[in-house]
N, C-alpha and C positions, 0 to 999 in steps of 0.2 A: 549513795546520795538520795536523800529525800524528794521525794515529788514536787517538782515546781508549786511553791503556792503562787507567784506572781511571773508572769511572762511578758514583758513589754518588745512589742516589735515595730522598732522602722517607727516609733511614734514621732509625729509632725505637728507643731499647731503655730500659728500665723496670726498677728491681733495686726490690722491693717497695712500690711506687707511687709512687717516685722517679724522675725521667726523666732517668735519666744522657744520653740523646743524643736530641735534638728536631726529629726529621723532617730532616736536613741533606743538602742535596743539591750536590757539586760534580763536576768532572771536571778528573783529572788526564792531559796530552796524550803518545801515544809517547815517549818521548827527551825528558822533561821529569825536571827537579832541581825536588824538590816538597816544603816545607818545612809541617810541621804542627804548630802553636805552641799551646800553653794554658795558663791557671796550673793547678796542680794539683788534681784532680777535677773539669775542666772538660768531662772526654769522651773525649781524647785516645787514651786506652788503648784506653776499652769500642769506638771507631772502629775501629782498628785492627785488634782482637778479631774483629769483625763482616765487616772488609775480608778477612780471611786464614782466615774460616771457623771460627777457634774458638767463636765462640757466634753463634748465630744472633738475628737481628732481630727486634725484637717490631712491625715496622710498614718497608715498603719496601724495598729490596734492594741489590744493588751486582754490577756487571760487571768481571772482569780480563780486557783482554783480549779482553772479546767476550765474555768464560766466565762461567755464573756463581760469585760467592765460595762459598770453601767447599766448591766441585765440585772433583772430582781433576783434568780440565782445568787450573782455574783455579792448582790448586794444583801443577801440572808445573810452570807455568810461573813462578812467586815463589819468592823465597827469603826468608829471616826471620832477621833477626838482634835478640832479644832482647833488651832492656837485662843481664837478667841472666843470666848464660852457663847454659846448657844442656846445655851437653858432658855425655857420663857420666866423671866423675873416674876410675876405678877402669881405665879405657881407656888406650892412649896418644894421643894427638893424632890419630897416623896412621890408628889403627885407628877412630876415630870418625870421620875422613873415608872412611875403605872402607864404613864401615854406613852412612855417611849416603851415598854415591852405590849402593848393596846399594838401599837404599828408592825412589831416585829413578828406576830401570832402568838408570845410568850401567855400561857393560860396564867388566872390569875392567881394558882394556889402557888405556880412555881414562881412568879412575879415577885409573890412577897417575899418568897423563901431568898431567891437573888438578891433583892435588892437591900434586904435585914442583913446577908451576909457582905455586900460589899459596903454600906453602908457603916457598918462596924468594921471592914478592914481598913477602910480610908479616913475612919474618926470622925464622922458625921450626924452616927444613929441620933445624939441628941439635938439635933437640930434639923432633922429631916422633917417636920412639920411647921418649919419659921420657910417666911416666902422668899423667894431667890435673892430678888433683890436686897435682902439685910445683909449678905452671906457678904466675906470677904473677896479678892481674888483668887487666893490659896484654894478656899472652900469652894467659889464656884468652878474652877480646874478638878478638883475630886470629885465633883458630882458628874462633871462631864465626863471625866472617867467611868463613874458606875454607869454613867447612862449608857456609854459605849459598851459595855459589860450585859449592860442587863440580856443580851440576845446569847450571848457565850458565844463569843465571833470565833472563827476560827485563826482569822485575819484582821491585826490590828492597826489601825494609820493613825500614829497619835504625829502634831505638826508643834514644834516648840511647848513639848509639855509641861516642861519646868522652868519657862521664862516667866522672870517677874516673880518668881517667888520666894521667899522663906527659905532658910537649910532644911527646917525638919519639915515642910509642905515638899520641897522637892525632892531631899532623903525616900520618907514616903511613899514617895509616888514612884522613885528609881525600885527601891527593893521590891513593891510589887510587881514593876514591869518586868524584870529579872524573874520572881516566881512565876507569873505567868508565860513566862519565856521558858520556862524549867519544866512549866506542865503541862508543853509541846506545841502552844499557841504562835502563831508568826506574828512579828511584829516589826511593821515597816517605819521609821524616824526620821522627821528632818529636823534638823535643828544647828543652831550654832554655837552651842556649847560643844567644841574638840575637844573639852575632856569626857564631857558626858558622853560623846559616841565613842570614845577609846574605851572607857569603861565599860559601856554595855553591849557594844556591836559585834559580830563575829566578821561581817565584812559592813566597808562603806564604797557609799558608791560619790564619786564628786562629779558634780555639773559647773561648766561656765559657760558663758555666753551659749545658752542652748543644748550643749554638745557633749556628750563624757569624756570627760579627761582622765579617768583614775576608776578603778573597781578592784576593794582588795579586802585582805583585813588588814588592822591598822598599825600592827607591826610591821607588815611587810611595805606597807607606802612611808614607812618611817625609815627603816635601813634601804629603801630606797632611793632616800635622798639623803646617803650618807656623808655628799661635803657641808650639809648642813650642821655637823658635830661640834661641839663649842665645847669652850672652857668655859664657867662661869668662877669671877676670882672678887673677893675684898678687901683694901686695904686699911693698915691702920692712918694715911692719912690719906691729901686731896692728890689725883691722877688724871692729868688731860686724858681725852678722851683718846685726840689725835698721836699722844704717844706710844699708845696700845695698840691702834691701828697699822703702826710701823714696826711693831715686831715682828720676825720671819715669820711665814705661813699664817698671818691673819689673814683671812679674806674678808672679816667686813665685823665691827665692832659696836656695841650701845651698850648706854647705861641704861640701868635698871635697881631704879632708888638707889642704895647704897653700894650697889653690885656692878659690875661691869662684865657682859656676855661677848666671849670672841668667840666670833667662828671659824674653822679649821678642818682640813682634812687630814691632818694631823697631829691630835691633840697632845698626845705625850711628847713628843717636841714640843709643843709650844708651851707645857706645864714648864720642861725647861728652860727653854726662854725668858718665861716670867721668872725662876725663881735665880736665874742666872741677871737679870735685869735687877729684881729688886735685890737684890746685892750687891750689888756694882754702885743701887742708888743710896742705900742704905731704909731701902723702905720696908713695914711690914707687913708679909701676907696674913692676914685676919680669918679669911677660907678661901678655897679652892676646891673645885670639884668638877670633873668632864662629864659632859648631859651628851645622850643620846640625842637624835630629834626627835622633836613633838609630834603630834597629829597636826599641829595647828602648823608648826612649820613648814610638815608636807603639804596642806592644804594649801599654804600661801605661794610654796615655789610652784605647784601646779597649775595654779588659780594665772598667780602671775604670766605663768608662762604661755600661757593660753590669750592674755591680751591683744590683742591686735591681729589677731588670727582669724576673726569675722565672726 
């Protein structure tokens, strides 16, 4: 196992006697793709906040790197990519990469050399001289990128980096996190695309109300909640909804546009079912096909499960 780049312990934080974050303790490893899931005002942020130094802990602490958060150490060595861009508009692109490596000690012959080369991986070079403000959202998210870059963090916190954007802005922006993920860099993710963190995470971690519910990879919190398995089936003509739900071993049934998803802890029985049903009715099955669960599905029975638990 690689060297802890990230160690959170016993972290606490409290916004007027509300405990946004409940003592959570995990460690994320060297050259690990590290996905951080919540639904919304789960913690996620105020984590984060506390990981990179902007506010400090009202109870336990956290390590980058050995460093602690928050120390200028800790902080040479991450870079931050915001959900929402941070540039100074009124700059051009380029000139907010020269201030932002001006901050970090980056001298100014490697400055250029960084910022030409990410500049051109992110499809920007020709526009790196128009001022912030012209730039799309797609393009001000890739500059926040290279600006994050321009120090060569070893440690990287990107917070919904591909929300709101484009296929090929977000494409993009995945294939490089992945290369930089491949050439040893860590990289810490919150976001709520469940596919985007199945795709890229080696493990995630899920927060609800404060608390961890879940720290895995994403296969494993999927056959984890194996009665979540379903058939998903279409016909050639119209299917109550309620009649689906009453065949053996459904536990719980919806449509989805023309498709209808049952869920079962026993799917090949229930393929039988249906095909011994639409015989009986004289209906056609159009497709058929047993889904494993999602990420998202894991997310929601744990999310769920978590409610009213404090």
């Amino acid at each position: 196992m690689n060297d802890a780049a990230i160690e959170a312990r016993n972290l606490t934080k409290r916004y007027d006697g509300l405990v946004a974050v409940d003592g959570i303790s995990f460690v994320v490893n060297g050259g690990e793709f590290f996905g951080f899931l919540g639904p919304n005002g789960a913690g996620k942020t105020t984590t984060v906040r506390m990981l990179t130094g902007i506010i400090q802990p009202d109870g336990g602490d956290a390590l980058l790197m050995g460093r602690p958060a928050g120390g200028i150490g800790a902080k040479q060595l991450s870079g931050i990519v915001p959900e929402m861009a941070n540039a100074y508009i009124d700059l051009s692109g380029w000139d907010n990469l020269m201030l932002m490596a001006e901050l970090y000690g980056v001298s100014l012959r490697e400055a250029r050399r960084r910022a030409g080369s990410w500049l051109q991986a992110l499809g920007l070079p020709q526009r790196k001289d128009s001022l912030v403000k012209g730039y799309s959202k797609g393009m001000k998210q890739r500059l926040i990128l290279c600006m994050a870059l321009i120090s060569d963090p070893e440690l990287l916190f990107l917070d919904e980096p591909t929300s709101g954007l484009d296929v090929q802005s977000a494409r993009l922006i995945k294939d490089l996190l992945r290369s930089l993920n491949e050439s040893g860099k860590t990289i810490f993710l919150t976001t709520h695309d469940m596919d985007e963190a199945d795709e890229l995470c080696d493990r995630v971690a899920i927060i609800n109300q404060g608390r961890l519910v879940a720290i895995d990879a994403p296969e494993k919190l999927r056959t984890a909640t194996s009665s979540l398995r379903s058939v998903e089936v279409s016909f050639g003509g119209a299917v109550p909804l309620e009649t689906l739900e009453k065949l053996p071993g459904v536990s719980s049934a919806k449509k989805l546009g023309d498709k209808y998803r049952l869920y079962t802890a026993s799917p090949g029985d229930l393929v039988t079912s249906l095909v011994n049903h639409c015989r009986s009715c004289g209906l056609n099955i159009v497709s058929l096909s047993t889904l494993t669960p999602s990420l998202e599905d894991a997310f929601v029975a744990l999310t769920e499960k978590g409610d009213g638990n404090g």
